[in-house]
C-alpha positions as CSV (number, residue, x, y, z in Angstrom):
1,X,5.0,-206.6,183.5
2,X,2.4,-204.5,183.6
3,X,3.2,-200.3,183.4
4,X,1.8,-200.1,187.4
5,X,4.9,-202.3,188.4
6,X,7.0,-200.5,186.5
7,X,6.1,-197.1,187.4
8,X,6.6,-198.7,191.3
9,X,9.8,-200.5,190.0
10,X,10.9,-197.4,188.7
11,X,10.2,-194.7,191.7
12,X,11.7,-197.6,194.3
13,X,15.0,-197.3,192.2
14,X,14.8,-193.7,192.2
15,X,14.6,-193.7,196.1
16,X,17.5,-196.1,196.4
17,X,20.1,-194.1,194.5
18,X,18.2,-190.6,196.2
19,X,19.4,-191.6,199.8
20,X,22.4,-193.5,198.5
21,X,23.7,-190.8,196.7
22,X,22.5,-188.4,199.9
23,X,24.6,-190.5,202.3
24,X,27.6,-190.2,199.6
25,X,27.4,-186.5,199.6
26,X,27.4,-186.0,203.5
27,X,30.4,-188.1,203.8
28,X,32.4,-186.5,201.6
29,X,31.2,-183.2,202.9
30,X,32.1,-184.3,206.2
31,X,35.4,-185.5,205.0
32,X,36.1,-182.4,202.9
33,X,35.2,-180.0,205.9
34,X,35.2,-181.6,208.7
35,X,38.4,-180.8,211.5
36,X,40.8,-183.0,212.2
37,X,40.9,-184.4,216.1
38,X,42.8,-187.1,217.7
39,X,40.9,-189.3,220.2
40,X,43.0,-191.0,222.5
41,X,42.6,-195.3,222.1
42,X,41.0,-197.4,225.0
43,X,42.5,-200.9,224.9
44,X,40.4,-203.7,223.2
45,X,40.4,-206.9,221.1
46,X,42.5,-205.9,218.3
47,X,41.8,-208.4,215.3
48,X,38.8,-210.4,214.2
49,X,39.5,-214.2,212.6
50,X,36.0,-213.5,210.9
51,X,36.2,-210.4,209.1
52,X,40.0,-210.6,208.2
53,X,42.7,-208.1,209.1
54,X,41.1,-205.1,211.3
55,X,40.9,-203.7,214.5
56,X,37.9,-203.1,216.9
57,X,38.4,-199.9,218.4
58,X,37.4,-198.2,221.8
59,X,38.0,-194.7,222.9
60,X,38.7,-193.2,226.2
61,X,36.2,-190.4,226.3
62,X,33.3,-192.8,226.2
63,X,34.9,-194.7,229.2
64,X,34.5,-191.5,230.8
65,X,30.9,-190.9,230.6
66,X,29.1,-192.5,233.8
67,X,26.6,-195.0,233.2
68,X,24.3,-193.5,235.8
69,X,24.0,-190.4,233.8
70,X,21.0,-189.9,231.8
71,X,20.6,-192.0,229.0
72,X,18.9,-189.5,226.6
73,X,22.2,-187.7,226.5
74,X,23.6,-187.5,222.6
75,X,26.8,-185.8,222.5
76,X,29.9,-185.8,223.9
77,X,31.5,-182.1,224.4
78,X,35.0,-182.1,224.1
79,X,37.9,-179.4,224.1
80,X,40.5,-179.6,221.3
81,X,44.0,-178.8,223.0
82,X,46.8,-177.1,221.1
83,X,48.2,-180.7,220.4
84,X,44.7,-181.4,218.5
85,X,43.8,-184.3,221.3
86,X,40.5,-184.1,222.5
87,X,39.8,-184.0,226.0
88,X,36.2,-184.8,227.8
89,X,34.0,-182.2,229.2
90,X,30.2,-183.5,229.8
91,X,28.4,-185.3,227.6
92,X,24.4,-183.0,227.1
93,X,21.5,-183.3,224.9
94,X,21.7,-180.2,222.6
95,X,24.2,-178.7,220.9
96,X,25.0,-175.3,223.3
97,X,28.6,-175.0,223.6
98,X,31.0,-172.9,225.4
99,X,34.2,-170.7,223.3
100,X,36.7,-173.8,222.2
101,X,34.1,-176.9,222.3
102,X,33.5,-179.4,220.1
103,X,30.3,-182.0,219.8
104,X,30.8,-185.8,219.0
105,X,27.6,-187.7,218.6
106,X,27.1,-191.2,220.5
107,X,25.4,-193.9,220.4
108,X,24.2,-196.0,223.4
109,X,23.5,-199.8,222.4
110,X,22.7,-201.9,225.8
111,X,26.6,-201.7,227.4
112,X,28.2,-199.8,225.1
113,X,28.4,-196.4,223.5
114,X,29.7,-195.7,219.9
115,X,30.5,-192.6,218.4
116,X,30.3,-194.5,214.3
117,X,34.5,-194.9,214.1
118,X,34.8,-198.4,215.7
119,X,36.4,-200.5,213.1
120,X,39.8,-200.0,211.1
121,X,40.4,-201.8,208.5
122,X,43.6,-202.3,207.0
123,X,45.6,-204.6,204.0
124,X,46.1,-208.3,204.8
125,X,49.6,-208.7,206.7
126,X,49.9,-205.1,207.6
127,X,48.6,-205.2,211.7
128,X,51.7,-205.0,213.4
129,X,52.6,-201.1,212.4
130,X,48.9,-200.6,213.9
131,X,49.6,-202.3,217.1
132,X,51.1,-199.5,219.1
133,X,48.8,-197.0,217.2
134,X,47.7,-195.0,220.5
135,X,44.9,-192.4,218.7
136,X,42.5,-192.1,216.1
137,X,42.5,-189.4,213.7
138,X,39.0,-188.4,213.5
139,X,37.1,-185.8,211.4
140,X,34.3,-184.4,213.3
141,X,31.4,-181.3,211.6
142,X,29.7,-179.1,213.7
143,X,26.6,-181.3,214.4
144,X,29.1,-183.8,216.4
145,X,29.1,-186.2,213.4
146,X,32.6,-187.8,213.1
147,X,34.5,-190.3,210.6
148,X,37.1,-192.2,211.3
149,X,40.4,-190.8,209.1
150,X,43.1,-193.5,210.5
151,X,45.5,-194.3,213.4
152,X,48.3,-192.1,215.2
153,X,51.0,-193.0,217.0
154,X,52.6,-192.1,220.2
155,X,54.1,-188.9,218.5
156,X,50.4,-188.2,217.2
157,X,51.6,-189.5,213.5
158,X,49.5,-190.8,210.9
159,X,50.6,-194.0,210.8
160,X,50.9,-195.4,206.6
């Protein structure tokens, strides 16, 4: 090999594990900081044959945006009750908010709109405790970015 490819080789590998390790970092940032939310579930396919045990998740504040609505909209602004479920507002473009407001950044793909927490995944034979999970436990920063934390039940319990 000659020391151009090398150098090239070199650098490339460098970039890989510099955004790698950035995305690593801003997770557990996120993770470590971020507040704690409960989105209430939408009903939706709950298992794919495919991928193993999981389930596909929807949530009702993103049935609540209207489709007419501008499409450049990027965040949903949500109020945090003293129950810690999140209720809709309006969904806007920057990231002004009012006393008591939260952002949740979304997504729009063709039909759909994602906020980045669609898919739970969980150990081989263990679905049924997760069948009457009613909210996901979200971790949300102050740019609207969110991660997906688990599944609550009715009585807005973490559900292990």
């Amino acid at each position: 090999m000659s020391k151009t490819y090398k150098l090239i080789l070199a650098i490339n590998l460098v970039l890989v594990l510099g955004l790698f390790s950035f995305s690593v970092i801003k997770k557990e940032t996120l993770l470590n900081n971020g507040r704690e939310i409960l989105l209430r579930l939408a009903p939706v396919d709950p298992r794919s044959l495919m991928q193993g045990d999981y389930m596909r998740l929807d949530y009702q504040i993103l049935r609540q945006i209207d489709y007419e609505e501008n499409s450049t909209n990027k965040y949903i602004v949500v109020k945090v009750g003293s129950d810690n479920v999140a209720e809709y507002v309006r969904v806007q473009n920057d990231k002004n908010l009012s006393e008591g407001e939260l952002l949740i950044r979304y997504k729009e793909e063709e039909w759909t709109r994602r906020i980045g927490a669609e898919n739970y995944f969980f150990q081989e034979g263990t679905g049924e405790k997760y069948a009457d999970a009613e909210y996901g436990l979200i971790k949300v920063d102050a740019d609207g970015n969110c991660m997906l934390i688990g599944l609550c039940n009715s009585d807005k319990q973490l559900i292990k």
